[in-house]
N, C-alpha and C positions, 0 to 999 in steps of 0.2 A: 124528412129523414133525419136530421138534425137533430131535431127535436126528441124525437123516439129515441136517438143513440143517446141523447145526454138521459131519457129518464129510466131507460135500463141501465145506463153506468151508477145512474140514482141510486136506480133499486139494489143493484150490486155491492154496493158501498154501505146501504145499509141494513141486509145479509152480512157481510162481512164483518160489519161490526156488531152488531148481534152476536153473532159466531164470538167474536173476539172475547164479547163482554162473560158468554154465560160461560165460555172456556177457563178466563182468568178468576168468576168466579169458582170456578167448580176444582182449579187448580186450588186456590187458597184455600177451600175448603175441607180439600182432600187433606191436604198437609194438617192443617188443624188434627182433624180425627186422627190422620196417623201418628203423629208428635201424642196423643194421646194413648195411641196403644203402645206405642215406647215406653213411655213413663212408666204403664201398667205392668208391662214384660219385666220393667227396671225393681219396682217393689216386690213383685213377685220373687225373683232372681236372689232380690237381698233377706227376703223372709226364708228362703230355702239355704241359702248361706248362713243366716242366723243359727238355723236347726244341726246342720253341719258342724257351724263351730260349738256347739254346745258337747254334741257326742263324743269327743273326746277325754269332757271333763266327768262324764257321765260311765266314760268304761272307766274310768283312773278311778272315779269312786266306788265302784262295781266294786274293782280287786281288790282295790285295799281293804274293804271293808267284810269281804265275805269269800270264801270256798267258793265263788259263782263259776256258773257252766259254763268252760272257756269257748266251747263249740258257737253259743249265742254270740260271745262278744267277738269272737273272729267272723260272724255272720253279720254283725252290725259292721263292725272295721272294714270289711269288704264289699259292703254295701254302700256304706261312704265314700269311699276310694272312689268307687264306680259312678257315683252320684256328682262328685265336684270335679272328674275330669272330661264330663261329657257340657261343653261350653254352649250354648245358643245364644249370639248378639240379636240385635233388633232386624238385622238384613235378613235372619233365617227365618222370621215367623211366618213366611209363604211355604216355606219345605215341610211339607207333612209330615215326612220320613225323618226327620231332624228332629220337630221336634217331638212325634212318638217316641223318640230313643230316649230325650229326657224326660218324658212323662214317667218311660217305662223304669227309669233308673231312680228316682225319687220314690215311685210307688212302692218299688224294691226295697229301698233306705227305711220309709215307714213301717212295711209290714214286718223290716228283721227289728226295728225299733221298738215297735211291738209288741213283739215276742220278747225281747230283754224288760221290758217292764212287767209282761205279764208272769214270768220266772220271778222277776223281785219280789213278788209278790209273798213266795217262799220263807222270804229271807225278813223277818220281825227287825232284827236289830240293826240291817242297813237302812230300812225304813225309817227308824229311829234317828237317823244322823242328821245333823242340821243339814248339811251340805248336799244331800240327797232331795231332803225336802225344799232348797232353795232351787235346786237345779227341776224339780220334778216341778215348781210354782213356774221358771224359765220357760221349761218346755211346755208348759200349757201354754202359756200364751204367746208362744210361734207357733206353735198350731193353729192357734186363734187368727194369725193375721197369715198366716200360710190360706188360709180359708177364706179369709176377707182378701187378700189378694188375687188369689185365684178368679174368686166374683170379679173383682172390678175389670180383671184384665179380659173376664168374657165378655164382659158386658162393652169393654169399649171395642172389641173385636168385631163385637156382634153391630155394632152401630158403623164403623167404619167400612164393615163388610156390604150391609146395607145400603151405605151410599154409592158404594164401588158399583154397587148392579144398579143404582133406580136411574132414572131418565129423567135428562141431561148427559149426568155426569159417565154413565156408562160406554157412550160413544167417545170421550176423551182420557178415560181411567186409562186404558190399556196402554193406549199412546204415551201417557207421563210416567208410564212409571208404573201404576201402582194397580199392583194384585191384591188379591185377597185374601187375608191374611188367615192363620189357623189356630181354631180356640181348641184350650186346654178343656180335653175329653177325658174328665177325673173318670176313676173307677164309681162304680154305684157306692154312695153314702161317703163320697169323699167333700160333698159341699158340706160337712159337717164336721167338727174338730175333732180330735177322736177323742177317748176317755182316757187321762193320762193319769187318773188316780193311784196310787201308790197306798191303799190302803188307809187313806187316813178317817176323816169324821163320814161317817156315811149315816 
């Protein structure tokens, strides 16, 4: 009888460490992938901040330089507004409804964005202004990394989320902590930068 209790306390012991081992791995590992979709949420964050602070310099050249349709630039300005006071840190990207709001609020900000370039279009000799063509060079390429950010932060979404469900780790996700987090669901032809041309060489 002895014997049998020490070789089930055996077996017990190492079950439990088993348990221990694939838990503490599957702990580190979670942490990894999510410290990865932070950082992605974090470039994303600062490429749509970019775009933000640009628009500013982009109505001030607007007016000064042309007659332009103040209905657009109060459509932009409002559009902004709306876009840099809706906040998401790294703790909300489980709340879908959170962050739908700033998808929906960015998507807003671009499409009046948009619309003030494709109106300049009108306008030859604001075209013409260095200052214009610097800021219109600017905005292309936060587009460009608005787009490459957007990628990466699925993509480490998509791999964290992944781990969250496969076995092992599925039976301890829930328990540590960690859910599964929510990828940015651009509109159709949003993984692609938009055409921020301003009439120039075509």
């Amino acid at each position: 009888m002895r014997s049998k209790g020490a070789i089930t306390l055996a077996v017990l012991v190492l079950i439990l460490g088993f348990v221990g081992c694939v838990s503490t791995s599957s702990y580190n590992s979670l942490v990894q992938t999510d410290e990865q979709v932070q950082e992605a949420w974090s470039n994303l964050q600062a490429a749509y901040q970019r775009r933000a602070d640009l628009i500013p310099n982009l109505v001030e050249t607007v007016q000064g330089a042309a007659d332009f349709e103040q209905e657009t630039l109060t459509s932009v300005t409002e559009a902004r507004a709306k876009a840099t006071s809706i906040q998401v840190d790294a703790g909300d990207l489980d709340n879908p409804q959170k962050l739908q709001q700033f998808q929906q609020a960015q998507s807003a900000l671009g499409k009046s964005l948009g619309r003030l370039l494709a109106v300049s279009e009108n306008y030859p000799k604001l075209q013409a202004t260095q200052r214009f063509s610097d800021l219109q060079a600017q905005l292309e390429g936060t587009e460009n990394r608005i787009t490459v950010a957007r990628r990466d932060y699925n993509n480490a979404v998509r791999r964290y989320n992944t781990q969250v469900r496969s076995f092992p780790t599925v039976i301890f996700a829930g328990l540590m902590g960690f859910e599964p987090k929510t990828p940015f669901e651009a509109e159709t032809g949003a993984d692609q930068a938009p055409d921020v041309d301003f009439g120039g060489d075509s």
